[in-house]
N, C-alpha and C positions, 0 to 999 in steps of 0.2 A: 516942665522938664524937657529938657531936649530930647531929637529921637535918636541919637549917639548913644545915649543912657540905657542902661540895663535895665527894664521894668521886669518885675516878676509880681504875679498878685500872689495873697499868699493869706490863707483864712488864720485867723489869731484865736490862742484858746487859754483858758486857765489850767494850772493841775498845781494844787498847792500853794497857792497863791504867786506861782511865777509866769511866765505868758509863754508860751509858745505859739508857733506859728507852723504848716506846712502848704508846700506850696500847691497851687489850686488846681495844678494840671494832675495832682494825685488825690485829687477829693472827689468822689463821687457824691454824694450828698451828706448832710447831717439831721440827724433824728433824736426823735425824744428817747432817755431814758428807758428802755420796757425790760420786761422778763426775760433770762438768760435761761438756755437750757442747760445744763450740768453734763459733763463728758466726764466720764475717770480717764484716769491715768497723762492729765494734759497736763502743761508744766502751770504752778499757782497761779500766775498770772496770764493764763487764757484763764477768763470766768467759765470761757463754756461755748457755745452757738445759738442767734439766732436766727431764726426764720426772717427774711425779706422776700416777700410777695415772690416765696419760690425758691429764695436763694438762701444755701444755708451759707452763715459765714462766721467763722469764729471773733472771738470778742476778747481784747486786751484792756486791762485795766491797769492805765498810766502809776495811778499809787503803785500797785504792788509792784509792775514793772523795776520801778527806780525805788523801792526798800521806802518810798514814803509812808506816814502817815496814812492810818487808812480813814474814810469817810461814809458817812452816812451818804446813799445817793436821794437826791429831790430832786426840785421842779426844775432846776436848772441845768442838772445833770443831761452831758448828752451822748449820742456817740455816735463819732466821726467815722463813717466808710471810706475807706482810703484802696485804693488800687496801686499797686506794680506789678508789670508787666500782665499776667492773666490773673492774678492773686487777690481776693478783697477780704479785707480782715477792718473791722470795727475796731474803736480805740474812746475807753469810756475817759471821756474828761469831766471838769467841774463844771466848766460853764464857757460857751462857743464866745467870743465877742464879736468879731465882724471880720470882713474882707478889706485887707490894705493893698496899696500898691507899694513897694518897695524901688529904690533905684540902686545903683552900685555907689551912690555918695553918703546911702546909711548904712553902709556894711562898715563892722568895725573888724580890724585886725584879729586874725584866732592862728597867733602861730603858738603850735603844739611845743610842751618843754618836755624832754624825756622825765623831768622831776615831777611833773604835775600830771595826776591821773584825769585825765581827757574823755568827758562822755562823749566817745564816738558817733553817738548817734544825733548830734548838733554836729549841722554842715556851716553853720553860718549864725551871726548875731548881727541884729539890726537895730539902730536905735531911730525910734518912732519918737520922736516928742521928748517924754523924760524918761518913756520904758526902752529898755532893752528887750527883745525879743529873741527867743532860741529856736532858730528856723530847723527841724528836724530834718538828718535824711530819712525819710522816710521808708527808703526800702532797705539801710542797717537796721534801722529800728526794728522791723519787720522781720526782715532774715533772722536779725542777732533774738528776737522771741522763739523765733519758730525749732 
């Protein structure tokens, strides 16, 4: 790649069996699956908070977020710590896959039709190999739960 090019890294995940991606300057780390503490009156899709060595932080669950399918969580269930701006909130996926580098020659075209309802919360699509990837903005996603 040339250094003209736009690199962005950007951690890759499953939900549903379609891939998303968010970019890595808003990843704080990923963890395994564990128990969710229950909060009333949060909207369905916070499951709840948990405890990080200290830190309490609430917990999104991608299915219900987007009205999917819901799942059984196991071994491969994870959940991604994501930061904006002072804010870190967890985000349960199916399964993390890896760290890619992206340039601006896989981005494909996403221009918006007033006729076609747009999840706002995809800034970008990137085609890796034969996957398309739905790069999140991560802090609509964020706001647009909270």
């Amino acid at each position: 790649m040339s250094t003209d090019e736009i690199i962005k890294q950007v951690l890759t995940f499953y939900v549903n069996g379609v891939i998303y991606g968010i970019e890595l300057e808003n990843v704080i780390e990923t963890i395994r699956f564990q128990p969710i503490t229950y909060v009333p009156r949060l909207p369905n899709y916070i499951n709840g908070v948990i405890n990080l060595r200290g830190r309490i932080i609430p917990v999104i669950d991608m299915h219900i977020r987007y009205n999917l399918p819901e799942v059984d969580y196991n071994e491969r269930t994870c959940i991604i710590i994501t930061k904006v701006d002072e804010y870190q909130v967890g985000i349960i996926v199916d399964k993390v896959v890896d760290v890619i580098l992206i340039d601006n020659l896989n981005l494909l075209e996403t221009t918006i039709s007033n006729n076609i309802n747009i999840n706002k919360d995809i800034k970008e699509i990137v085609k890796v190999g034969d996957n398309s990837i739905l790069i999140l903005d991560i802090r609509k996603f964020l706001i647009g739960s909270m």
